[in-house]
N, CA, C and O atoms as a GROMACS GRO file, in nm:
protein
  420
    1UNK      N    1  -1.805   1.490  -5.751
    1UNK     CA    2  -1.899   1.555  -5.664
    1UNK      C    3  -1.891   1.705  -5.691
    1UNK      O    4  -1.784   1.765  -5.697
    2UNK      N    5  -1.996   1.755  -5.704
    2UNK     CA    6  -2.020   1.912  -5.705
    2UNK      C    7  -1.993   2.002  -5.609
    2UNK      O    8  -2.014   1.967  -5.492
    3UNK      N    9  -1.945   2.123  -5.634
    3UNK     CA   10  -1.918   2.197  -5.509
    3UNK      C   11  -2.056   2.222  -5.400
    3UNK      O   12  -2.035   2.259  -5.284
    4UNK      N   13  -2.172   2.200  -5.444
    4UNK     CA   14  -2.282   2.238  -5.379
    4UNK      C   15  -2.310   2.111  -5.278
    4UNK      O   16  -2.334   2.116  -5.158
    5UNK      N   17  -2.297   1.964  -5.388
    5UNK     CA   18  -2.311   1.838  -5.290
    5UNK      C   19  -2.192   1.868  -5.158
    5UNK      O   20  -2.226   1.881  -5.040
    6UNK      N   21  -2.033   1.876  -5.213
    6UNK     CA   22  -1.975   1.840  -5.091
    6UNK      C   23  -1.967   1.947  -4.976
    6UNK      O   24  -1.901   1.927  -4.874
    7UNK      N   25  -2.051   2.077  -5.003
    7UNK     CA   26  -2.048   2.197  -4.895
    7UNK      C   27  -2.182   2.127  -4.797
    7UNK      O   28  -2.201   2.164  -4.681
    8UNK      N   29  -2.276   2.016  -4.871
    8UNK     CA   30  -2.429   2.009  -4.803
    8UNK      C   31  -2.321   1.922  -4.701
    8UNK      O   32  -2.321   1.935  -4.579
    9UNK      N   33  -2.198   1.800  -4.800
    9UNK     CA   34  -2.194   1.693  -4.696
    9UNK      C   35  -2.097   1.752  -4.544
    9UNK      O   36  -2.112   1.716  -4.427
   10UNK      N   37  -2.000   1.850  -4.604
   10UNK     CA   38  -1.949   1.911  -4.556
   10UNK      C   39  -2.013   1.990  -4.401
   10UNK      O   40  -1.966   1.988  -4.287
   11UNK      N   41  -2.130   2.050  -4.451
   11UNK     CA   42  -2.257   2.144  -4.298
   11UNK      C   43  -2.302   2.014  -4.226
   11UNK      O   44  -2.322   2.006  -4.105
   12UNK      N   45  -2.316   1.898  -4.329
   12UNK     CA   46  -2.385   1.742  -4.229
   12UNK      C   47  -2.281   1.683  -4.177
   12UNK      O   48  -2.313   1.620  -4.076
   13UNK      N   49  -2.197   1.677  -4.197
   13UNK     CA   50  -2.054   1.609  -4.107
   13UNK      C   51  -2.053   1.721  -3.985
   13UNK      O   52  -2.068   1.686  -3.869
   14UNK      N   53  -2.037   1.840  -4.018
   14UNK     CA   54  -2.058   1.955  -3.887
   14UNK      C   55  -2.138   1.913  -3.812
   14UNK      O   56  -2.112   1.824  -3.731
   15UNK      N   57  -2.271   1.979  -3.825
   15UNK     CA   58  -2.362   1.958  -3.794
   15UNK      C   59  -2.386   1.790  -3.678
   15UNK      O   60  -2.404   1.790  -3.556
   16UNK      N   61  -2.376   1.644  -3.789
   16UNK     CA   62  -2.349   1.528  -3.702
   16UNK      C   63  -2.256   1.538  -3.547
   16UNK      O   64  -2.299   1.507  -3.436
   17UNK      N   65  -2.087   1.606  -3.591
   17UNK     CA   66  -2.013   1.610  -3.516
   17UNK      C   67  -2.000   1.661  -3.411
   17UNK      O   68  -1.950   1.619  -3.306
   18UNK      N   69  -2.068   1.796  -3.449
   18UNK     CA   70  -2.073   1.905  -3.381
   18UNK      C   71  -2.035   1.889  -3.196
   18UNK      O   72  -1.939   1.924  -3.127
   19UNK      N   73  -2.176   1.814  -3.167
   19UNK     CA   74  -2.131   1.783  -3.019
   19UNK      C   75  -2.057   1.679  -2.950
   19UNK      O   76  -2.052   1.666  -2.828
   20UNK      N   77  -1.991   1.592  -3.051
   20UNK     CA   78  -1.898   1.505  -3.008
   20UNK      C   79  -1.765   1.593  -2.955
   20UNK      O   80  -1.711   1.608  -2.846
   21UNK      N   81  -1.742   1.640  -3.080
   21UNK     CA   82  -1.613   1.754  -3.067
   21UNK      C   83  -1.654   1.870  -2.942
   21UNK      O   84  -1.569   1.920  -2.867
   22UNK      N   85  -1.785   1.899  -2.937
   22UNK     CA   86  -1.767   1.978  -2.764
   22UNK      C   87  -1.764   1.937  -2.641
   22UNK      O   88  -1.749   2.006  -2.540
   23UNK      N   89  -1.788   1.757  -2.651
   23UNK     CA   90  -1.796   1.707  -2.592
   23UNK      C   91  -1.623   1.619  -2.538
   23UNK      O   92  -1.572   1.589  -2.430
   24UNK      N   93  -1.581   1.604  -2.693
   24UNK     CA   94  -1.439   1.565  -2.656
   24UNK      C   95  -1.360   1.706  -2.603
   24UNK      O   96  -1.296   1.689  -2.499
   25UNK      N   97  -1.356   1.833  -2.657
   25UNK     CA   98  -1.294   1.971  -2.598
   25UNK      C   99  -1.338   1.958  -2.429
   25UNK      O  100  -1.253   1.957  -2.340
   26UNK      N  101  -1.461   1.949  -2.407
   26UNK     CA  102  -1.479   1.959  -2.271
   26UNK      C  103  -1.410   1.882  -2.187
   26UNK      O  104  -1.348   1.920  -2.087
   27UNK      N  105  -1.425   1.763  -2.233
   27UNK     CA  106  -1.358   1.643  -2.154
   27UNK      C  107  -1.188   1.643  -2.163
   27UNK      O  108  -1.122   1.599  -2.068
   28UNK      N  109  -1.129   1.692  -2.274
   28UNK     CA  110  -0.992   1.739  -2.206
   28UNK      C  111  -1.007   1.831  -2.088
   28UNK      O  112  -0.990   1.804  -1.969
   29UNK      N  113  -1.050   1.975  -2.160
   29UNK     CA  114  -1.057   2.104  -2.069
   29UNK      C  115  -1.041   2.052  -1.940
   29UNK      O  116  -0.952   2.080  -1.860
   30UNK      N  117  -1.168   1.944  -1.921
   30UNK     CA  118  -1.188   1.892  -1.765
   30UNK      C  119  -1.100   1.835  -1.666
   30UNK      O  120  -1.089   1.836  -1.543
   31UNK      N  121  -1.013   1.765  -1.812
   31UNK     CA  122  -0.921   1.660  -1.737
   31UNK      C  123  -0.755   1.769  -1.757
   31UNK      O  124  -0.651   1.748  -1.695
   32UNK      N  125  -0.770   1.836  -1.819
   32UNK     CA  126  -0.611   1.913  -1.806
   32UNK      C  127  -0.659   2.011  -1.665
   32UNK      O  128  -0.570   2.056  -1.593
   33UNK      N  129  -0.792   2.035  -1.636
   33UNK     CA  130  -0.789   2.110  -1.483
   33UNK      C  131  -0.827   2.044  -1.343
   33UNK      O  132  -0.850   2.096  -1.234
   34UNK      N  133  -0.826   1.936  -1.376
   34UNK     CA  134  -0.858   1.833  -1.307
   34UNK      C  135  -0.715   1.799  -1.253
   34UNK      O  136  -0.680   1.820  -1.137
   35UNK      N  137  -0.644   1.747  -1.344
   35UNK     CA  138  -0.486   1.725  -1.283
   35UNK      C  139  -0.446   1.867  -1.220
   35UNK      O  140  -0.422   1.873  -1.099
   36UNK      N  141  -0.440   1.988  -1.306
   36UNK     CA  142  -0.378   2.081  -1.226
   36UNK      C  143  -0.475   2.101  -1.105
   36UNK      O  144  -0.394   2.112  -1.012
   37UNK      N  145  -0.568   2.110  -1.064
   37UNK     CA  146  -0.616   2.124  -0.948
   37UNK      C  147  -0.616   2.011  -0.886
   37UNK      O  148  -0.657   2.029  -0.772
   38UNK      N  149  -0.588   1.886  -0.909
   38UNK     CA  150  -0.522   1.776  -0.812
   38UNK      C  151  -0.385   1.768  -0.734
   38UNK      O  152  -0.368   1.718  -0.623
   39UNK      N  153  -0.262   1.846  -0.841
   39UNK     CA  154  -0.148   1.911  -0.768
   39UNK      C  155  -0.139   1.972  -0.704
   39UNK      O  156  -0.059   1.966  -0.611
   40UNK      N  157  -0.237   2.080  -0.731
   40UNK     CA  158  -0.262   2.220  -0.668
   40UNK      C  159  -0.291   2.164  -0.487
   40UNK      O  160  -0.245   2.216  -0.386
   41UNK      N  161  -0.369   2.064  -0.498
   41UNK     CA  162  -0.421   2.031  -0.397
   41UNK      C  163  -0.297   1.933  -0.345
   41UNK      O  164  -0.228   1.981  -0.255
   42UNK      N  165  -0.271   1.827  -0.384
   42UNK     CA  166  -0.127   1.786  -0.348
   42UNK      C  167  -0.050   1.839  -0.284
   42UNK      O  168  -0.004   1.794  -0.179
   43UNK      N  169  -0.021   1.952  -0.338
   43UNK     CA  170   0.109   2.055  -0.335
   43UNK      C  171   0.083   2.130  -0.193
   43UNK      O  172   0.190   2.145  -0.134
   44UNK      N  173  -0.018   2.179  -0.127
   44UNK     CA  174  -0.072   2.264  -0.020
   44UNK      C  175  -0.098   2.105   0.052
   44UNK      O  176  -0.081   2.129   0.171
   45UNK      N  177  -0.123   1.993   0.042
   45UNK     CA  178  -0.205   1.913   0.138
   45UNK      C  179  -0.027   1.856   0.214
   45UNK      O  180  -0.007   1.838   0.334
   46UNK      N  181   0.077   1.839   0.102
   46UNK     CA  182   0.194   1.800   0.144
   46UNK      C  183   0.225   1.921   0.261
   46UNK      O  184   0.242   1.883   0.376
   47UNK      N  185   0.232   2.092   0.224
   47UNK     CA  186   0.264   2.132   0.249
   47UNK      C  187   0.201   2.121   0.437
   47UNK      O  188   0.265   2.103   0.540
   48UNK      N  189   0.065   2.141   0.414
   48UNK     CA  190   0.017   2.143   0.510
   48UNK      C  191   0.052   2.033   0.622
   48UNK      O  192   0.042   2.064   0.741
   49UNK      N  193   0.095   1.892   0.579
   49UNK     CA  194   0.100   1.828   0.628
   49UNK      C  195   0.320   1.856   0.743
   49UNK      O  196   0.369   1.835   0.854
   50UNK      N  197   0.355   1.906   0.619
   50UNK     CA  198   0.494   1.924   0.680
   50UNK      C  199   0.456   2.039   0.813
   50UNK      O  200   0.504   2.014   0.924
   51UNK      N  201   0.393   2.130   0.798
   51UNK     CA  202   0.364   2.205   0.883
   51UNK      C  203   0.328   2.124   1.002
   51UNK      O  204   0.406   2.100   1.095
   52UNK      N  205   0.187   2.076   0.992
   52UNK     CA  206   0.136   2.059   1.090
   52UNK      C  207   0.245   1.919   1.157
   52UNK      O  208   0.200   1.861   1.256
   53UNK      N  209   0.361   1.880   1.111
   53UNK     CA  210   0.427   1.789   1.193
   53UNK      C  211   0.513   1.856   1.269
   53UNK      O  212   0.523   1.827   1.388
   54UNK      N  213   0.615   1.992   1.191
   54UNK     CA  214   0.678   2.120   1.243
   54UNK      C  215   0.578   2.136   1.411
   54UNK      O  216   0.635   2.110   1.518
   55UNK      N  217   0.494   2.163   1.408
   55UNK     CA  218   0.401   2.224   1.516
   55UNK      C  219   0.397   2.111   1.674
   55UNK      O  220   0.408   2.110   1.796
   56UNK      N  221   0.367   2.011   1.530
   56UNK     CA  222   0.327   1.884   1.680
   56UNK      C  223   0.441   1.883   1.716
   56UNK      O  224   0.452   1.922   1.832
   57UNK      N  225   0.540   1.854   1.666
   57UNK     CA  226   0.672   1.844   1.761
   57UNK      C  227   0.687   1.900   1.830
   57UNK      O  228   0.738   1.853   1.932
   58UNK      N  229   0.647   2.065   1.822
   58UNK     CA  230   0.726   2.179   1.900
   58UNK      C  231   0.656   2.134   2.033
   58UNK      O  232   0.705   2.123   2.145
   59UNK      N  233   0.483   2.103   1.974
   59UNK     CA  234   0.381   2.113   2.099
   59UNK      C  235   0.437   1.955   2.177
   59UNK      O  236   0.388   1.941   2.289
   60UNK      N  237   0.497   1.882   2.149
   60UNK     CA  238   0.520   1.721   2.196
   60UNK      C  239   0.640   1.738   2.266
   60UNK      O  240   0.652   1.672   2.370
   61UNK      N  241   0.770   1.843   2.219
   61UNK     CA  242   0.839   1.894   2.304
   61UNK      C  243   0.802   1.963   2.466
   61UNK      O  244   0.836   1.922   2.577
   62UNK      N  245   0.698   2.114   2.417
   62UNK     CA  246   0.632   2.146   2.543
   62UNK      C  247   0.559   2.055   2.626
   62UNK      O  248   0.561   2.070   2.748
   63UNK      N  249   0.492   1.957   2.569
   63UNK     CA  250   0.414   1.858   2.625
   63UNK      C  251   0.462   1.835   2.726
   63UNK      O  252   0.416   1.866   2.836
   64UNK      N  253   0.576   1.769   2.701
   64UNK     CA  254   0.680   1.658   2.743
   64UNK      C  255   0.708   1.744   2.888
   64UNK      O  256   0.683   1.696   2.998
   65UNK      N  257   0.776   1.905   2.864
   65UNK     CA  258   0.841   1.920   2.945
   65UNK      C  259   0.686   2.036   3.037
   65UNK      O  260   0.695   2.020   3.159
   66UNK      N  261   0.637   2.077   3.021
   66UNK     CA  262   0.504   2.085   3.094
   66UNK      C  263   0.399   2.030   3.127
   66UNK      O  264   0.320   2.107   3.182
   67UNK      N  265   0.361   1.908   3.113
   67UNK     CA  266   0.294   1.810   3.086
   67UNK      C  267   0.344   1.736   3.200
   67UNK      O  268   0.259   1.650   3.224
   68UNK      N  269   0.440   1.729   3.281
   68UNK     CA  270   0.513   1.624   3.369
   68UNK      C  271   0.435   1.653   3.481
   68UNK      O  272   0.441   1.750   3.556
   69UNK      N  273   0.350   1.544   3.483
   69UNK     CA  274   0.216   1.541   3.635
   69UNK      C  275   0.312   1.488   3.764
   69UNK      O  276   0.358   1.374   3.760
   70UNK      N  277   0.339   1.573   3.873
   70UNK     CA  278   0.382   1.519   4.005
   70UNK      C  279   0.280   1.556   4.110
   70UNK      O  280   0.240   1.667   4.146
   71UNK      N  281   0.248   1.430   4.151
   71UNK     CA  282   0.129   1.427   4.258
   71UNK      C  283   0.220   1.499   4.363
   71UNK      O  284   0.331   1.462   4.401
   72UNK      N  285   0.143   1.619   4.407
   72UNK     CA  286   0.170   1.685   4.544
   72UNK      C  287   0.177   1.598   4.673
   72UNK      O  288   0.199   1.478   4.662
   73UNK      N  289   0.152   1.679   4.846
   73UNK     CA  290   0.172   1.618   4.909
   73UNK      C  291  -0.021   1.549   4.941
   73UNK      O  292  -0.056   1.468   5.027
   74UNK      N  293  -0.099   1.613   4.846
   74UNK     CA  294  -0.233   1.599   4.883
   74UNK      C  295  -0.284   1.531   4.738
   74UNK      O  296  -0.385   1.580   4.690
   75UNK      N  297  -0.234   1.445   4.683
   75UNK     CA  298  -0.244   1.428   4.551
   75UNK      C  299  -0.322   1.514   4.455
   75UNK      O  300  -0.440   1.489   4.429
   76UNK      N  301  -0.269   1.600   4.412
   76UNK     CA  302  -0.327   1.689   4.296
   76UNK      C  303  -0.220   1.694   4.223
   76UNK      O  304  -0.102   1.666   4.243
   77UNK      N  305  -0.312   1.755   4.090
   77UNK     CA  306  -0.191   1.710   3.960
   77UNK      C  307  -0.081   1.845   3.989
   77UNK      O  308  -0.142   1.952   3.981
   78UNK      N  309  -0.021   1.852   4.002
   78UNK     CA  310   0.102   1.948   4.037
   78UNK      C  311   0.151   1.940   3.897
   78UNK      O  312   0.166   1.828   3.848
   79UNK      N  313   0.189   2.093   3.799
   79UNK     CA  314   0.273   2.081   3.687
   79UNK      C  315   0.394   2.129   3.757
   79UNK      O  316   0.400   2.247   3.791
   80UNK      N  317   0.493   2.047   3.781
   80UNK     CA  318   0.633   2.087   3.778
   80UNK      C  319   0.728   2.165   3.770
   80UNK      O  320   0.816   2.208   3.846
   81UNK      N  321   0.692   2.180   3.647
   81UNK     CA  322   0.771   2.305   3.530
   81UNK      C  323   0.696   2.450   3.554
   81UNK      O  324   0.742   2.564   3.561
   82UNK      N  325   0.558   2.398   3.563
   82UNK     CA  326   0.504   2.526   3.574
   82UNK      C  327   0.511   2.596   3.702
   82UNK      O  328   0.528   2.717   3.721
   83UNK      N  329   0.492   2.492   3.794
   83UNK     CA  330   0.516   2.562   3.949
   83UNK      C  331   0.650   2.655   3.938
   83UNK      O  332   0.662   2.775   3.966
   84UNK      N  333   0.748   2.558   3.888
   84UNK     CA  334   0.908   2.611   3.913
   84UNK      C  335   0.908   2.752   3.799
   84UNK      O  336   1.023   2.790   3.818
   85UNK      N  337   0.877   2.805   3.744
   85UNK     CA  338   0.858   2.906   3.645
   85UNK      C  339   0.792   3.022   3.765
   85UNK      O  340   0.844   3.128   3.801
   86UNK      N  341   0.672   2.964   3.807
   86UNK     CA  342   0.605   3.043   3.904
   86UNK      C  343   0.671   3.109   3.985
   86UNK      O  344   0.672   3.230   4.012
   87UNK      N  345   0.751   2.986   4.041
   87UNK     CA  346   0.840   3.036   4.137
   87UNK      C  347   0.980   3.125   4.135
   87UNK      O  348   1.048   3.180   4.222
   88UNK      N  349   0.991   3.108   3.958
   88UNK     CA  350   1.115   3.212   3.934
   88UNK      C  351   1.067   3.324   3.906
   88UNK      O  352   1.122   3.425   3.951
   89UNK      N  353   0.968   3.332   3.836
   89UNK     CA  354   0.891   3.465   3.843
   89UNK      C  355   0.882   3.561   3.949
   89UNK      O  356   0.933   3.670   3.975
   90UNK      N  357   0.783   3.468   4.013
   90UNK     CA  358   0.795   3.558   4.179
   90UNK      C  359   0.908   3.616   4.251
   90UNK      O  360   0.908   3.719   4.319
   91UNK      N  361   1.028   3.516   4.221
   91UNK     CA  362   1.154   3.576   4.247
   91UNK      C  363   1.210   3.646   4.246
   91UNK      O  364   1.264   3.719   4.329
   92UNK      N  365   1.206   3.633   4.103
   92UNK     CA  366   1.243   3.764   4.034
   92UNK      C  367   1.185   3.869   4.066
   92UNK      O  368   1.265   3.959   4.093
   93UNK      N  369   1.034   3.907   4.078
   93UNK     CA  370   0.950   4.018   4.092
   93UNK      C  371   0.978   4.087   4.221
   93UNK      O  372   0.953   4.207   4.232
   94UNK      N  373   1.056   3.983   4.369
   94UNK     CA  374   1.006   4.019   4.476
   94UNK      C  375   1.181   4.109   4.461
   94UNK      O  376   1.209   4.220   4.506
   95UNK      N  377   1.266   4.020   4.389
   95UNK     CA  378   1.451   4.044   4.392
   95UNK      C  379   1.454   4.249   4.339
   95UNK      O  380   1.514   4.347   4.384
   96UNK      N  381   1.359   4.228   4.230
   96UNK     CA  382   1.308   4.372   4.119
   96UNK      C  383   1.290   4.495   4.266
   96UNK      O  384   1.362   4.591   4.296
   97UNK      N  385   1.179   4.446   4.325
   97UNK     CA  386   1.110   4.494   4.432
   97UNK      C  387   1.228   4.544   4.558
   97UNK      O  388   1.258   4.656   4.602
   98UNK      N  389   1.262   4.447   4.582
   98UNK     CA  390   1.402   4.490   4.684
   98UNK      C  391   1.488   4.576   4.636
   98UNK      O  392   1.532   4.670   4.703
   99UNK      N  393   1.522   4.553   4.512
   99UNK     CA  394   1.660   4.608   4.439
   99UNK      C  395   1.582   4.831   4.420
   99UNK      O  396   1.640   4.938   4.404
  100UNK      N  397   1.413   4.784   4.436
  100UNK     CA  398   1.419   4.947   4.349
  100UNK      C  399   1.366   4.983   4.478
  100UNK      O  400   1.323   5.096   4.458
  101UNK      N  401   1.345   4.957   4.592
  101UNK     CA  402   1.316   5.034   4.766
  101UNK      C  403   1.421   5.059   4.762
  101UNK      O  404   1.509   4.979   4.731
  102UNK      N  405   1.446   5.220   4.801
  102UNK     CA  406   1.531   5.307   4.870
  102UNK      C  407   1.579   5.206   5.029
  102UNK      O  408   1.501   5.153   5.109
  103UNK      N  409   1.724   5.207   5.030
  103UNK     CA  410   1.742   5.188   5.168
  103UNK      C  411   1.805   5.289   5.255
  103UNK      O  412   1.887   5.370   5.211
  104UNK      N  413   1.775   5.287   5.360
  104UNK     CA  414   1.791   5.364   5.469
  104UNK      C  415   1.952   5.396   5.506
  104UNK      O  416   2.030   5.308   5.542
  105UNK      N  417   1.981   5.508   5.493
  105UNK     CA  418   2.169   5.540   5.550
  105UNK      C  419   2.137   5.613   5.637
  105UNK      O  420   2.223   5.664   5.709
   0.00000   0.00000   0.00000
C-alpha cells in the first residue's frame, strides 16, 4: 500500500470513528463523575443523617422531660417542668429583689 492510499484509509478510519470515540470519552467522563458525585452525595446524606439523629435525641430527651402533660385541677394541659422552672425563676427574681432593698436599722 502507498503512503497516499494508507493516509486516505488512515483520515476514513478517523473520520468513521470519530464519534464513537467521543462518544465512548463522554460516557466514561460521565460515569467517573457520576460515581464521584454519588459519594459526594453519600458522604453528606450519611453525614446528614448522623446529625439529624444527634438532634432528635437531644429534642426526644427535652421532649420527654418538657413534654410531661399533667392535667391541672381544671383539666388543662399543665407542662410540669415548665411550670416548676417558672416557679424557680420567679424565685429567684423575687430572692434578687429582697436581697438588693436596703433594710431599715
Amino acid at each position: 500500500m502507498s503512503k497516499t492510499a494508507s493516509a486516505i484509509v488512515i483520515a476514513l478510519v478517523c473520520l468513521l470513528f470519530f464519534p464513537v470515540i467521543i462518544g465512548i470519552v463522554g460516557g466514561v467522563f460521565g460515569a467517573v463523575f457520576g460515581v464521584i458525585g454519588g459519594l459526594f452525595g453519600a458522604v453528606f446524606g450519611i453525614l446528614g443523617g448522623i446529625i439529624g439523629a444527634v438532634f432528635g435525641f437531644i429534642g426526644w430527651i427535652f421532649e420527654g422531660i418538657f413534654d410531661w402533660n399533667w392535667h391541672g385541677p381544671f383539666h388543662t394541659d399543665w407542662n410540669f417542668f415548665t411550670v416548676l422552672i417558672i416557679v424557680i425563676v420567679i424565685a429567684l427574681i423575687a430572692k434578687k429583689a429582697q436581697r438588693d432593698t436596703p433594710t431599715k436599722q
